[in-house]
C-alpha positions as CSV (number, residue, x, y, z in Angstrom):
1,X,0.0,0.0,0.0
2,X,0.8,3.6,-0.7
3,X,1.6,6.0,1.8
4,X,-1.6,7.9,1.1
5,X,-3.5,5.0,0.6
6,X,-2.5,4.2,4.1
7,X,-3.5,7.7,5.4
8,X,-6.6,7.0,3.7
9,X,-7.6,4.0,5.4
10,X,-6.5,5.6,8.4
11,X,-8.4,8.6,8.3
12,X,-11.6,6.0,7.6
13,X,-10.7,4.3,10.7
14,X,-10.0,8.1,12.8
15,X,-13.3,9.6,11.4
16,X,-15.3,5.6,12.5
17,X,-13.6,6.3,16.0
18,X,-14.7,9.7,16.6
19,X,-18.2,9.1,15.1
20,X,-18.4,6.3,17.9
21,X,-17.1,8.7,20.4
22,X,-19.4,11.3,19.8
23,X,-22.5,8.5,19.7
24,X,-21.8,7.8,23.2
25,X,-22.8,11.4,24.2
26,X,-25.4,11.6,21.5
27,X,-27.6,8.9,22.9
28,X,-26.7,10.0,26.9
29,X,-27.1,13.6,26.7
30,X,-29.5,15.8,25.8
31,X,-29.1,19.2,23.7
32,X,-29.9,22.7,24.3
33,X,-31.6,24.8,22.1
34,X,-28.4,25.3,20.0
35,X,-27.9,21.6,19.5
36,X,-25.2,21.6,22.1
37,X,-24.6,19.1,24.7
38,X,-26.6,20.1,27.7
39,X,-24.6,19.4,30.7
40,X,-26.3,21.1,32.9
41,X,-28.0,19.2,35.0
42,X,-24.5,17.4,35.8
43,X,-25.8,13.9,34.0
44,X,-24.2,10.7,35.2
45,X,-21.9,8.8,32.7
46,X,-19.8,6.2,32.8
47,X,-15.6,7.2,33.1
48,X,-14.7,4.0,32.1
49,X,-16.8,3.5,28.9
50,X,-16.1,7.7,28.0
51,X,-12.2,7.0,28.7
52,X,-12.4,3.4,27.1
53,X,-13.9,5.6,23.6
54,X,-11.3,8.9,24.4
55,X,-8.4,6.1,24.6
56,X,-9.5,4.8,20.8
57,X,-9.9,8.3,19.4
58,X,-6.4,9.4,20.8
59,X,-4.2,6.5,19.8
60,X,-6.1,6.9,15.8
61,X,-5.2,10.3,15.7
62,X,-1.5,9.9,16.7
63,X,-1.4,6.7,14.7
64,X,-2.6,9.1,11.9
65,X,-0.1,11.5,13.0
66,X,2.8,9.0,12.3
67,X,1.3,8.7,9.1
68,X,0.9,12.1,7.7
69,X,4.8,13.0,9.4
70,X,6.4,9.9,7.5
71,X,4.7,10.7,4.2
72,X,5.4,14.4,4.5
73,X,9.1,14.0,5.8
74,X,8.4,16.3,8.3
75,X,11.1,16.6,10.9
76,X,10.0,16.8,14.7
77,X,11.7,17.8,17.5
């Protein structure tokens, strides 16, 4: 596989990720009138299952970061 083919497939697996991250709060949240979380009424969710999705989203993006610095032979640090 290509480089970009494998940023590609990444990015599929980043945007999966934070669509499943997002999901969580979408079906344990309600929004305000401007579509925004509404956390105001301090609701009760689970650390472990929101770290357990945060922990996924993290390690895809700097898996994705690897990615994009290899293919771009951008020097860090």
């Amino acid at each position: 596989m290509t480089p970009i083919e494998d940023i590609k497939q990444e990015m599929k697996k980043y945007e999966q990720t934070r669509e499943d991250f997002y999901s969580l709060f979408d079906n344990q949240l309600p929004k305000d009138k401007n579509s925004l979380f509404d956390f105001s009424n301090n609701p009760k969710l689970d650390a472990k299952e929101v770290y357990e999705h945060f922990f996924k989203l993290d390690y895809q993006a700097r898996k994705l970061r690897g990615l994009l610095i290899e293919a771009r032979d951008i020097k860090v640090g």
